[in-house]
C-alpha positions as CSV (number, residue, x, y, z in Angstrom):
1,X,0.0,0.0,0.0
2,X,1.3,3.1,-1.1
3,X,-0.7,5.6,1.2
4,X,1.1,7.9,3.8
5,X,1.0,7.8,7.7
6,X,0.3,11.6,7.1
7,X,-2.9,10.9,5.0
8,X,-4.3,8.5,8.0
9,X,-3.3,11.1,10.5
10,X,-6.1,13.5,8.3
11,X,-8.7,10.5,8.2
12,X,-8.7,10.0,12.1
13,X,-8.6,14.0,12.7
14,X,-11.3,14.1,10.3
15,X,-13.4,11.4,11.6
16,X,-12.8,13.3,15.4
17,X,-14.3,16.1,14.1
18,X,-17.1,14.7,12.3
19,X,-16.8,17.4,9.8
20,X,-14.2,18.8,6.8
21,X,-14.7,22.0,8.2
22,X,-13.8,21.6,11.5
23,X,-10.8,19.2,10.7
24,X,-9.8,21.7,7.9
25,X,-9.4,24.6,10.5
26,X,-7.8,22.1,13.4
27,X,-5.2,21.3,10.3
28,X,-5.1,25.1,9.2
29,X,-5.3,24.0,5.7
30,X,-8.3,24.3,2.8
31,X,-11.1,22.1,2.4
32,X,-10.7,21.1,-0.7
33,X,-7.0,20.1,0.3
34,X,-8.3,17.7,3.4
35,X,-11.0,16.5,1.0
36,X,-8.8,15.2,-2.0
37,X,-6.1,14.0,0.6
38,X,-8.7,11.7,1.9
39,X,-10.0,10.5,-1.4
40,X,-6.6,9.8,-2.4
41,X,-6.5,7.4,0.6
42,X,-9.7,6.0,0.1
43,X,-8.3,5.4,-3.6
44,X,-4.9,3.4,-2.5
45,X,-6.6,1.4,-0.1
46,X,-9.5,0.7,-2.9
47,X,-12.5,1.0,0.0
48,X,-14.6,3.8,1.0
49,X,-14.0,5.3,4.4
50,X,-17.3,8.1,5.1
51,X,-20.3,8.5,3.4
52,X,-20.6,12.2,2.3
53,X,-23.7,14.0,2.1
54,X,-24.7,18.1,2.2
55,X,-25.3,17.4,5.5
56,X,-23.5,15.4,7.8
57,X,-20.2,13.1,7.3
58,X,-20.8,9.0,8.6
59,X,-17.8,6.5,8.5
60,X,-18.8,3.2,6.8
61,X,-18.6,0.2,8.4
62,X,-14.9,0.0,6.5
63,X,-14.3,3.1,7.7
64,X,-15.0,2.2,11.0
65,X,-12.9,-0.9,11.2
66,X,-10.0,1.5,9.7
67,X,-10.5,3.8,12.7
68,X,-11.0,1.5,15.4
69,X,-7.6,-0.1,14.2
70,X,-5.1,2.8,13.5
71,X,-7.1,5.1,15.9
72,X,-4.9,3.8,18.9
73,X,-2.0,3.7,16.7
74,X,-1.9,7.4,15.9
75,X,-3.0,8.2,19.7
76,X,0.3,6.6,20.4
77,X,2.4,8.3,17.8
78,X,0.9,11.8,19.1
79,X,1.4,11.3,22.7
80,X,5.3,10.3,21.8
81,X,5.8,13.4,19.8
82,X,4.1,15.1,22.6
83,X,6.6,13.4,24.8
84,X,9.9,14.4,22.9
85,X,8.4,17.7,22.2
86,X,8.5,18.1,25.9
87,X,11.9,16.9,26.5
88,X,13.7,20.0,23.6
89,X,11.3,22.5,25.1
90,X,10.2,21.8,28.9
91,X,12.5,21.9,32.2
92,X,11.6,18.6,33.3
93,X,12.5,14.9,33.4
94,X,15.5,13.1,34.6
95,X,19.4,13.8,34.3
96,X,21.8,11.0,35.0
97,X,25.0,13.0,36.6
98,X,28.4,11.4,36.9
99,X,30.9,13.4,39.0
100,X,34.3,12.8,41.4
101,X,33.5,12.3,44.6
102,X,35.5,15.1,46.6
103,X,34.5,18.0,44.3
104,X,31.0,17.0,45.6
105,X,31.4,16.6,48.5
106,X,33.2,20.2,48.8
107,X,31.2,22.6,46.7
108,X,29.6,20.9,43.6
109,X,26.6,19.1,45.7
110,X,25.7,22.5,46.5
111,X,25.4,23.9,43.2
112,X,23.9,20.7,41.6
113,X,21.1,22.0,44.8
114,X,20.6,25.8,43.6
115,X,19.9,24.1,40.2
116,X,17.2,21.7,41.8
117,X,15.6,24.1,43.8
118,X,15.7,26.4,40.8
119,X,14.2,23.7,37.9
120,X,11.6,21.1,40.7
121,X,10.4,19.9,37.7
122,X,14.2,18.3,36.8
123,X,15.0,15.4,38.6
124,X,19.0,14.5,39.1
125,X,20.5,11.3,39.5
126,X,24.2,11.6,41.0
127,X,26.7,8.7,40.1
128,X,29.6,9.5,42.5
129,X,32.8,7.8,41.7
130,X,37.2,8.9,42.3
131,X,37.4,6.9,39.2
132,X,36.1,7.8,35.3
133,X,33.7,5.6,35.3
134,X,32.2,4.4,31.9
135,X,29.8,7.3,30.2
136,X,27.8,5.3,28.1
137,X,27.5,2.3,29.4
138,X,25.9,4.1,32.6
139,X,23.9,6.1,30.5
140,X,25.1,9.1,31.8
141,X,23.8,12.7,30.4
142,X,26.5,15.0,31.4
143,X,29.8,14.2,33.4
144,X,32.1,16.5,35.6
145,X,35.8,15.5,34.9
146,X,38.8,17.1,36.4
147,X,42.0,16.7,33.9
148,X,42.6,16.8,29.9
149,X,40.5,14.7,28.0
150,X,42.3,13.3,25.6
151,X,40.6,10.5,23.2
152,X,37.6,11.1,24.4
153,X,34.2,11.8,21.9
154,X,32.5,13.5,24.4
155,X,32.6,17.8,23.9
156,X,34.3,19.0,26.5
157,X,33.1,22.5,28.0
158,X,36.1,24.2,30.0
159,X,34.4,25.5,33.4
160,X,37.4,26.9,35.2
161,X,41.3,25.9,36.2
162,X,41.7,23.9,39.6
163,X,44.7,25.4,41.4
164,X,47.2,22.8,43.2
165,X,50.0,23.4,46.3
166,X,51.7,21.5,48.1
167,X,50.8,20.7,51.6
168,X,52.2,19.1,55.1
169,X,50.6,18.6,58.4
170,X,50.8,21.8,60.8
171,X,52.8,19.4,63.0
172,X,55.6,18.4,60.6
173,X,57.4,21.4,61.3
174,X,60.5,20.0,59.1
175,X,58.7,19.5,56.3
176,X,57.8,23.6,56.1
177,X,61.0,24.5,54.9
178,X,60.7,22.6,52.2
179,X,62.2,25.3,49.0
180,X,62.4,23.1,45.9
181,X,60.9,20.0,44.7
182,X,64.4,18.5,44.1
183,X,64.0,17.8,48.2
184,X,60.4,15.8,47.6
185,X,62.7,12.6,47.2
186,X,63.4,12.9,50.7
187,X,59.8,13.2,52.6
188,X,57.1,11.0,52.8
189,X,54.3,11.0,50.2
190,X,50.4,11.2,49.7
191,X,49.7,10.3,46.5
192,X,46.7,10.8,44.6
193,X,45.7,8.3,41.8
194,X,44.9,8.4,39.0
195,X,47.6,11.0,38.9
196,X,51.5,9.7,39.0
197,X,54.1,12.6,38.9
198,X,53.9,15.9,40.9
199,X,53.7,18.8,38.1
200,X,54.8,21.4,39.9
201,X,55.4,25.4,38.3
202,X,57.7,27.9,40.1
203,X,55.4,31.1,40.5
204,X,57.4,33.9,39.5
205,X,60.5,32.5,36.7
206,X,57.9,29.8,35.1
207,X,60.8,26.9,36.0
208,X,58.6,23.6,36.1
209,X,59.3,20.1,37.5
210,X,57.6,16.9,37.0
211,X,58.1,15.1,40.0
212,X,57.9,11.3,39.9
213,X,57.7,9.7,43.3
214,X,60.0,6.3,43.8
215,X,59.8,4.6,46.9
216,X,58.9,7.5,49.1
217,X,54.8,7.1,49.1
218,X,53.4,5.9,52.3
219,X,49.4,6.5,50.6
220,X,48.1,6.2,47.5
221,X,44.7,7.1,47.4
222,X,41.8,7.9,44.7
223,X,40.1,10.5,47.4
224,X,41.2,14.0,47.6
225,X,39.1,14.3,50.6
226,X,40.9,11.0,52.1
227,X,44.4,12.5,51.0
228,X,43.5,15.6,52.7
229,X,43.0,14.3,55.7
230,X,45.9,11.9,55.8
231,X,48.4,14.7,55.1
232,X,46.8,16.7,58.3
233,X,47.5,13.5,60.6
234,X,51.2,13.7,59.4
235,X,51.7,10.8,56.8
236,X,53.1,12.6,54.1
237,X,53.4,15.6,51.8
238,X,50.6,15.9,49.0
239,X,49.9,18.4,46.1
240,X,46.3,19.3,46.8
241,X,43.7,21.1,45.3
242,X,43.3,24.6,47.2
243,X,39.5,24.0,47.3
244,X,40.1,20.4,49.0
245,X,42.8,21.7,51.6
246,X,41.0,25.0,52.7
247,X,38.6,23.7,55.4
248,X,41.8,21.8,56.9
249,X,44.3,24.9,56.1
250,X,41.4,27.6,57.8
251,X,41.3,24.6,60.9
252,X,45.4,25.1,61.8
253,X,45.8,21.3,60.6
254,X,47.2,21.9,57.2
255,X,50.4,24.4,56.0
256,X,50.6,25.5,52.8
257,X,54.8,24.5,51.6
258,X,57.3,25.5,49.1
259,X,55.3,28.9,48.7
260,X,57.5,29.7,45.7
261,X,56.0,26.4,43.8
262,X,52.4,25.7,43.0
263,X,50.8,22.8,41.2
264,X,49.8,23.0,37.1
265,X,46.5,24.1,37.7
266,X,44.1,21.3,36.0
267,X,41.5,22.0,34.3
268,X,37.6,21.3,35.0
269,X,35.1,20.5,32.5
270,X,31.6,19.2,31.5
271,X,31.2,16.4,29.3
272,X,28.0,16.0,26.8
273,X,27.4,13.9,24.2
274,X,26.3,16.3,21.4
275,X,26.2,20.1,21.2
276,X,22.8,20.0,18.8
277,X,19.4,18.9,19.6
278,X,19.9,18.8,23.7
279,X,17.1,18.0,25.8
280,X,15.7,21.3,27.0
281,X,16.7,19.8,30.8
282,X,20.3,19.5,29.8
283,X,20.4,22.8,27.9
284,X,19.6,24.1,31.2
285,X,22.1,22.6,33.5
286,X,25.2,23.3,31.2
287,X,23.6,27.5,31.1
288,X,23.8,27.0,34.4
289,X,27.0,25.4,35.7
290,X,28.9,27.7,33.4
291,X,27.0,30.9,34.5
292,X,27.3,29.7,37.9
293,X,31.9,29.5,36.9
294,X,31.3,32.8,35.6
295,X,29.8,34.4,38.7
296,X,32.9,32.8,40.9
297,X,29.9,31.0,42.7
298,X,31.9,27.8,42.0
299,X,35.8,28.4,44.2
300,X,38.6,28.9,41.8
């Protein structure tokens, strides 16, 4: 059969209406157009749908039949374009989140909040994980990565730099003098996977050192948060995000060292799948995340 979905979609709206004016005007097009679409599907299927009359429009019993069986058919059709019509133009439905753990925990939960409270029709499901965990096979709408993402076929959306020092426990007072990162070999370490060598810049020539720790690491961790804390009870030395050490530097439990040097500051991005046809929900969250970098709402 060679008739269009589009020409059944005019029969059922037609027979809805129980007249070719009412349809006509529902459709915003001419009479005569509705009227020799439907004749041309009454032609391909070789049957006649509605007896016509001046007065009144009846289906025949074909006609019926026809109706009764693509009726719920179309019903369907319109409720999913309803649906996805929704989804590129309303603030609501669900958003499957994956972000690290500490950043969280610090100040990202909060923001992820003021964006709730703003959009109560958007519901947000958080995956927390220290480790990049798989994006598609979680399903995930829109990551929060720390790092260069290299190989990746995600679009990646720059939010702001993460500034890095060293740090030691306010007890280790021999570790405070520490000037260069030559002297690292000679302290205990903190380490923070996934992350391997110390990149270290000195502030004011632009020297910088890649570190590589051998032998001298008393923790590897995949926490910041855990690392944090393990530096303030006097394991080792760690390069830190500022964000992750302040609550333990305000407290008098962590020292800022080396003042001269300063971690490579990493970058911090979002991660979405395509940058056309977003889901109106989506759209809103990445406005909003990168407004809310712009403001300084989110610590550099």
């Amino acid at each position: 059969m060679k008739h269009s979905l589009d020409d059944m979609r005019l029969f059922w709206i037609l027979a809805s209406q129980g007249s070719y004016t009412r349809a006509a005007e529902r459709l915003a097009m001419p009479v005569s157009t509705l009227s020799r679409r439907i004749r041309r599907l009454e032609s391909d299927l070789g049957v006649r749908l509605l007896h016509r009359d001046a007065h009144r429009l009846n289906l025949t019993a074909t006609g019926r039949r026809y109706l009764d069986g693509c009726g719920p058919l179309l019903a369907e059709l319109c409720e999913q374009n309803a649906l996805l019509h929704a989804e590129r133009h309303e603030a609501r439905g669900r958003l499957r989140i994956s972000a690290p753990v500490s950043i969280t925990q610090q100040w990202l939960g909060e923001a992820l909040g003021r964006f709730a409270l703003r959009y109560p029709a958007i519901q947000l499901e958080l995956t927390l994980s220290s480790l990049n965990v798989d994006l598609g096979e979680q399903a995930i709408d829109l990551a929060f990565r720390v790092g260069e993402q290299a190989g990746s076929d995600w679009i990646a959306r720059h939010l702001m730099d993460l500034p890095f020092r060293l740090y030691a426990g306010a007890q280790c007072s021999e570790w405070h003098r520490l000037s260069h990162p030559d002297q690292l070999a000679a302290h205990p370490l903190v380490q923070t996977r996934p992350v391997r060598a110390l990149h270290l810049i000195h502030r004011h020539s632009g020297e910088t050192v890649d570190y590589l720790p051998e032998g001298n690491v008393r923790l590897a961790v995949d926490d910041m948060q855990v690392a944090a804390q393990a530096v303030a009870q006097g394991l080792g030395i760690a390069l830190l995000p500022c964000a992750t050490a302040a609550p333990l530097e305000a407290s008098g439990a962590l020292r800022p060292i080396a003042p001269d040097w300063q971690g490579r500051p990493r970058p911090f991005y979002l991660l979405y799948r395509d940058r056309h046809n977003l889901p109106h929900r989506l759209r809103l969250l990445i406005d909003f995340m990168v407004q809310e970098a712009r403001d300084h709402t989110l610590p550099l």
